[in-house]
C-alpha positions in Angstrom: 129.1 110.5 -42.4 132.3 109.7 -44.2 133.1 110.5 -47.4 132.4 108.3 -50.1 136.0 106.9 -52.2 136.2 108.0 -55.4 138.9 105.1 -57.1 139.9 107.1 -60.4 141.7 104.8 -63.2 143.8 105.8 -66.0 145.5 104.1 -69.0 148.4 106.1 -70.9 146.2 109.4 -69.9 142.9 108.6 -70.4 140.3 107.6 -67.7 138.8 104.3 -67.5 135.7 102.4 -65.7 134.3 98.9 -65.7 131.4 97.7 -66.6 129.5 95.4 -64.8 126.1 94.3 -66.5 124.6 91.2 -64.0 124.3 92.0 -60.8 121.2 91.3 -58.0 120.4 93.2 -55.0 117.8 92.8 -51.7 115.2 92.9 -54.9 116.0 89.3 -55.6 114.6 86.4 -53.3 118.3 85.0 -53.1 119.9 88.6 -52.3 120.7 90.8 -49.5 122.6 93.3 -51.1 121.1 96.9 -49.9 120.7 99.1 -52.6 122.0 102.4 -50.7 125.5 100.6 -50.2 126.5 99.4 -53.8 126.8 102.9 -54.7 130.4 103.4 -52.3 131.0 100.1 -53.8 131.1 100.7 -57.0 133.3 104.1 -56.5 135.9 102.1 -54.5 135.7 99.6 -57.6 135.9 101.8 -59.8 133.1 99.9 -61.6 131.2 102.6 -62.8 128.5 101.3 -64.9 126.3 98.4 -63.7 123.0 96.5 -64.5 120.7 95.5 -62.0 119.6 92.7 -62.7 117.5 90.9 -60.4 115.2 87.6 -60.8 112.1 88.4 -62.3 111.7 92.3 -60.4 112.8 95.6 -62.1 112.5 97.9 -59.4 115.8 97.3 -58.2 117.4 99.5 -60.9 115.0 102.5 -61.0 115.4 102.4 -57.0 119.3 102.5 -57.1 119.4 105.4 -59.7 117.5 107.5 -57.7 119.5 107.0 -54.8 122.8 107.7 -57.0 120.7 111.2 -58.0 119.8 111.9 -54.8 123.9 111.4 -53.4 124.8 113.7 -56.3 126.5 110.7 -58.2 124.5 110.7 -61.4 127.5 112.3 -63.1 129.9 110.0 -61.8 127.6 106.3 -62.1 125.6 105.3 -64.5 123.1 102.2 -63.4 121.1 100.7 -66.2 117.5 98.8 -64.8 117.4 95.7 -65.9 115.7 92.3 -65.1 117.0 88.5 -65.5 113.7 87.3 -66.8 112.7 83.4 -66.1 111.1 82.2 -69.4 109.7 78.9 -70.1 113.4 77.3 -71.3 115.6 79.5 -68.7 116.6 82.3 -68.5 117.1 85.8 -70.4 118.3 89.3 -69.1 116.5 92.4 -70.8 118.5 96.2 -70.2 117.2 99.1 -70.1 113.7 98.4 -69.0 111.2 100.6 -68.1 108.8 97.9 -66.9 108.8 94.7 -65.2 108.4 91.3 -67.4 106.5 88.3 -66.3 108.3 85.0 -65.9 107.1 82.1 -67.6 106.7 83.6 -71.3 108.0 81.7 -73.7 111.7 83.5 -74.8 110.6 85.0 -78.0 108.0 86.5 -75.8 110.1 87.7 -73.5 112.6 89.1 -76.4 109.5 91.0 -78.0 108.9 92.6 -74.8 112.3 93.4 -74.5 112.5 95.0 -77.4 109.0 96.4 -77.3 110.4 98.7 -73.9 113.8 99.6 -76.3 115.7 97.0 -74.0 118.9 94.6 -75.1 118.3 91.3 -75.2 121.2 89.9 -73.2 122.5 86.1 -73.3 123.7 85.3 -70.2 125.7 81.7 -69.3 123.9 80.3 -71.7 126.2 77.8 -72.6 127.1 75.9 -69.4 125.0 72.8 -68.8 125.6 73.0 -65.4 123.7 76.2 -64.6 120.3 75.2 -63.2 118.3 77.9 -65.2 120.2 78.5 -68.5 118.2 78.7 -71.6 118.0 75.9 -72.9 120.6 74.9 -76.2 117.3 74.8 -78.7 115.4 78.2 -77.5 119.3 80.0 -78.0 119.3 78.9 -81.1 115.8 80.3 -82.2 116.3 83.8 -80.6 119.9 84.0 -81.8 119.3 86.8 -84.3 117.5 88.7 -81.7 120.5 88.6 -78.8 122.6 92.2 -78.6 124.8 91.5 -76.0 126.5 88.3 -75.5 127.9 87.4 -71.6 131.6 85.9 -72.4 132.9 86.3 -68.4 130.4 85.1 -66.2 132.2 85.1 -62.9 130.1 82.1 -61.6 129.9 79.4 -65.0 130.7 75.8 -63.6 134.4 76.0 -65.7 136.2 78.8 -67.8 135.7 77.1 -70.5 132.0 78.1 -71.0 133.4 82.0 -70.8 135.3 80.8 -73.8 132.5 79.1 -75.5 130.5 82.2 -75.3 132.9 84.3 -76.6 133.3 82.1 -79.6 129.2 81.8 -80.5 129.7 85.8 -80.3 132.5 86.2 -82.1 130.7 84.1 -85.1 128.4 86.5 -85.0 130.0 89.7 -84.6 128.1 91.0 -81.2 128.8 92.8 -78.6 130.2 91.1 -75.6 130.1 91.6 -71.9 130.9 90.2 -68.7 128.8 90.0 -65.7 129.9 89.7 -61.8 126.4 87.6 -61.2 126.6 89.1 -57.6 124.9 88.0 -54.7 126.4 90.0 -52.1 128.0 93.4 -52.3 131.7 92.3 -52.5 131.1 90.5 -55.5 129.6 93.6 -57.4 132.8 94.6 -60.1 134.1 90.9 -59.8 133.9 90.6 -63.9 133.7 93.3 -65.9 134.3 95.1 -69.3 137.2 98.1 -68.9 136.4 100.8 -71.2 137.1 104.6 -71.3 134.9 106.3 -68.6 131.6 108.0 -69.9 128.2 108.3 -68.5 125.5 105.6 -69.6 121.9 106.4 -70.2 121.0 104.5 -73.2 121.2 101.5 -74.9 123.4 103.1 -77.8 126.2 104.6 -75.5 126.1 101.3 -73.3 127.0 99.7 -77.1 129.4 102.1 -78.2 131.1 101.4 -74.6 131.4 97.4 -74.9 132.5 98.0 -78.2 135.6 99.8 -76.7 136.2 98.0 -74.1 137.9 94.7 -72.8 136.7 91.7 -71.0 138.3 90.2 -68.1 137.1 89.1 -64.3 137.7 86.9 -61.4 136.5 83.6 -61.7 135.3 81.7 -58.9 134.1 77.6 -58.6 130.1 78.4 -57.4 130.5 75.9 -54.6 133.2 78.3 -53.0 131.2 81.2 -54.4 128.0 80.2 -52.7 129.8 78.9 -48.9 131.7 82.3 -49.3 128.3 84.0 -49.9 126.7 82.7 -47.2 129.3 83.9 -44.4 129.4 87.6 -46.5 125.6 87.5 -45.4 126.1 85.8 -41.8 128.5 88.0 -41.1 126.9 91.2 -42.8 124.0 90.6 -40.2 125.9 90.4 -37.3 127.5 93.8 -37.8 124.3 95.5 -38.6 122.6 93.8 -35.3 125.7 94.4 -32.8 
């Protein structure tokens, strides 16, 4: 077995890690990401903190954590379960849940049961029109004192300029902001992310604390060239596993 990298960052002494909260793994219907290789990944990244966050399933995360524990990594990686919920006006992510949510809840349903599992409410691309399952302009507005965490990189948005519209409806409001790879296959895990001195993360309080901290940047990629490049990650990921 080889040994697993172990990318250490610092700035002017002090030891950093990203933070990368929207990811999806084999979990999802659209994902072949397997779980027991993101956690190499994400030490070779050095993105030490992510949120798995796949369609409507939150097994995903509770299955990765215990793989970190069981590789003796749960001092090094922190991954948070999560879920990106399909309500009945698009979609929402919920952190830090302990249960799975049903899709097709209205979204102050799906905030109250959110909240009701002491999960983050999480706005994710919410403001490009060009994203398929968004939530919609009118159901933002009536759950906006309920958000947390507000996505302001979202490495797959039609055009930058939705990142910046984001980060502009969060600013207004003084929230916490993150960015979120929206990864499909294992390369793209750490694509966007939040740099912030390196701690472990096992609640919602030190996940704020961190984003409060920390900075926002990522790779931004068009989604056509995102999804042709996706599809030869997972063609040629299957050859190699099957020769």
């Amino acid at each position: 077995m080889r040994p697993l990298p172990n990318n250490l960052v610092f700035r002017e002494g002090v030891q950093v890690m990203r933070i990368d909260l929207h990811t999806h793994t084999e979990v999802s219907h659209d994902c072949r990401t397997r779980l027991r290789d993101i956690p190499a990944w994400m030490l070779r990244t050095n993105t030490r903190v992510i949120a798995v966050t796949d369609h409507d399933q939150q097994r995903g995360g509770p299955e990765l954590a215990r793989i970190v524990i069981d590789l003796g990594l749960d001092d090094r990686l922190s991954i948070i379960p999560g879920e990106e919920v399909t309500t009945s006006e698009g979609e929402l992510i919920g952190l830090f849940l302990r249960e799975r949510i049903p899709p097709g809840l209205a979204p102050e349903e799906t905030v109250a049961e959110i909240k009701a599992q002491g999960g983050l409410v999480m706005l994710q691309h919410g403001f490009d029109p060009l994203k398929r399952y968004r939530l919609k302009p009118e159901a933002t507005r009536r759950i906006a004192d309920s958000v947390d965490i507000v996505e302001t990189f979202n490495s797959r948005v039609s055009r930058h300029h939705w990142n910046l519209v984001a980060a502009a409806w969060a600013r207004e409001r003084n929230l916490p902001v993150c960015a979120g790879s929206d990864a499909h296959t294992l390369r793209d895990v750490g694509e966007a992310w939040v740099e912030t001195p390196f701690r472990v993360i096992s609640s919602p309080a030190d996940l704020l604390a961190a984003l409060r901290e920390g900075v926002v940047a990522g790779k931004w990629t068009h989604p056509v060239y995102a999804y042709g490049r996706k599809q030869w990650r997972t063609l040629n990921g299957r050859f190699r596993r099957e020769g």
